[in-house]
C-alpha positions as CSV (number, residue, x, y, z in Angstrom):
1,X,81.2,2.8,34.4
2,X,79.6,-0.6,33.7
3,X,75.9,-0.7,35.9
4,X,75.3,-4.3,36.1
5,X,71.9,-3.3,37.4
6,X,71.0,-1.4,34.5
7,X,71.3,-4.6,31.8
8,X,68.2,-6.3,32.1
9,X,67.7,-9.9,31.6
10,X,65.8,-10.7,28.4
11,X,63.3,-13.7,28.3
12,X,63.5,-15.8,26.0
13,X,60.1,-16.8,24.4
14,X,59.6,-20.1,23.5
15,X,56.1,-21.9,22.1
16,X,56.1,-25.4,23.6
17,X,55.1,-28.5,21.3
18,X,51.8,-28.3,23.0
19,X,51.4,-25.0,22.0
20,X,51.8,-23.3,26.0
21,X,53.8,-19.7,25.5
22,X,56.9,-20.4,27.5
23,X,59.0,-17.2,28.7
24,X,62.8,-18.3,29.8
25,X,64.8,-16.2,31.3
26,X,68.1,-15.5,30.4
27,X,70.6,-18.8,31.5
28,X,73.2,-17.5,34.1
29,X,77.0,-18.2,34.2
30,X,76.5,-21.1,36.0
31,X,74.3,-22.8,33.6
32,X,76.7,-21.7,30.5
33,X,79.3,-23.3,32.9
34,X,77.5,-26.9,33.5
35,X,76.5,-26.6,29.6
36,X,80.2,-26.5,28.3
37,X,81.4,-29.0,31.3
38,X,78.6,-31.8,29.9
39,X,80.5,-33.8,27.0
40,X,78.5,-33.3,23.5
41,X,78.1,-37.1,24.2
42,X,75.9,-37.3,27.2
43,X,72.7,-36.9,26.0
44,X,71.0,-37.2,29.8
45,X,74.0,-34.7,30.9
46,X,72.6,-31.9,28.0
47,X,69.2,-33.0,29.1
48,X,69.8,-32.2,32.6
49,X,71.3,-28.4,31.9
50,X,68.5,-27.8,29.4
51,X,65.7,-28.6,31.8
52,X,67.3,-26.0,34.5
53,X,67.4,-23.7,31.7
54,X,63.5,-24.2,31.0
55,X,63.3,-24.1,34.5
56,X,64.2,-21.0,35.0
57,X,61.1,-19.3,33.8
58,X,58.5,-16.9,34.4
59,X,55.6,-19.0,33.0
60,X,55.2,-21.5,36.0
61,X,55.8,-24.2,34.0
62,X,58.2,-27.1,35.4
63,X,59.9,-29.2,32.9
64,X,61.6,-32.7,33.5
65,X,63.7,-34.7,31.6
66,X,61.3,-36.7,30.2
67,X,59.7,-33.9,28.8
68,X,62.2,-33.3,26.0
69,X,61.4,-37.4,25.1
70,X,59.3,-36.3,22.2
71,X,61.1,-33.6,20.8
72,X,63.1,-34.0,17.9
73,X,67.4,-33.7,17.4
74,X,66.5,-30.8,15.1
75,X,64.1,-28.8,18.1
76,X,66.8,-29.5,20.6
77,X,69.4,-28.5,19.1
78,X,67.4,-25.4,18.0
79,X,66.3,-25.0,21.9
80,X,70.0,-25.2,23.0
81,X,71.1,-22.7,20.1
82,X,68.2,-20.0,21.6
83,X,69.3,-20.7,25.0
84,X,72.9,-20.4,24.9
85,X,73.1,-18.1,21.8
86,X,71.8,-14.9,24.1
87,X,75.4,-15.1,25.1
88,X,76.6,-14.6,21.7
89,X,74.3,-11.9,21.6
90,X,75.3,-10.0,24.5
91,X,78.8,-10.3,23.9
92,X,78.2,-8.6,20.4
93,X,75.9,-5.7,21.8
94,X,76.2,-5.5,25.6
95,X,73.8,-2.6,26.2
């Protein structure tokens, strides 16, 4: 039997460019969903899912879109790649 109570979401820590310890949780289905619905050409779109997934934290930190202004392509792309790759994890080792 499968105990979808007994997998725990796993936070994802992040160190913010101002050096604040951010811990993320996991992104739900619906975020993965939004993330692959957003064309890889609409930046704001990407923006706009990333955020939620900052969002959804346990640091009490809020994030807005123009928050991810002074980041670079290589630390988004990197942020996105944390995020979304816990899927890949859990697919590959589900307990």
């Amino acid at each position: 039997m499968l105990d979808l109570q007994a997998i725990e979401s796993q936070e994802i820590k992040i160190k913010w460019i101002d050096g604040d310890l951010v811990s993320v949780n996991e992104p739900t289905f619906r975020m993965f969903k939004k993330m692959s619905n957003v064309d890889q050409a609409d930046d704001e779109g990407i923006g706009k899912v990333l955020v939620e997934m900052l969002n959804n934290n346990t640091s009490s930190k809020k994030f807005k879109l123009s928050d991810l202004d002074p980041l670079t392509t290589g630390q988004i792309t990197a942020l996105i790649k944390k995020l979304t790759g816990q899927k890949e994890a859990a697919d590959q080792h589900p307990n």
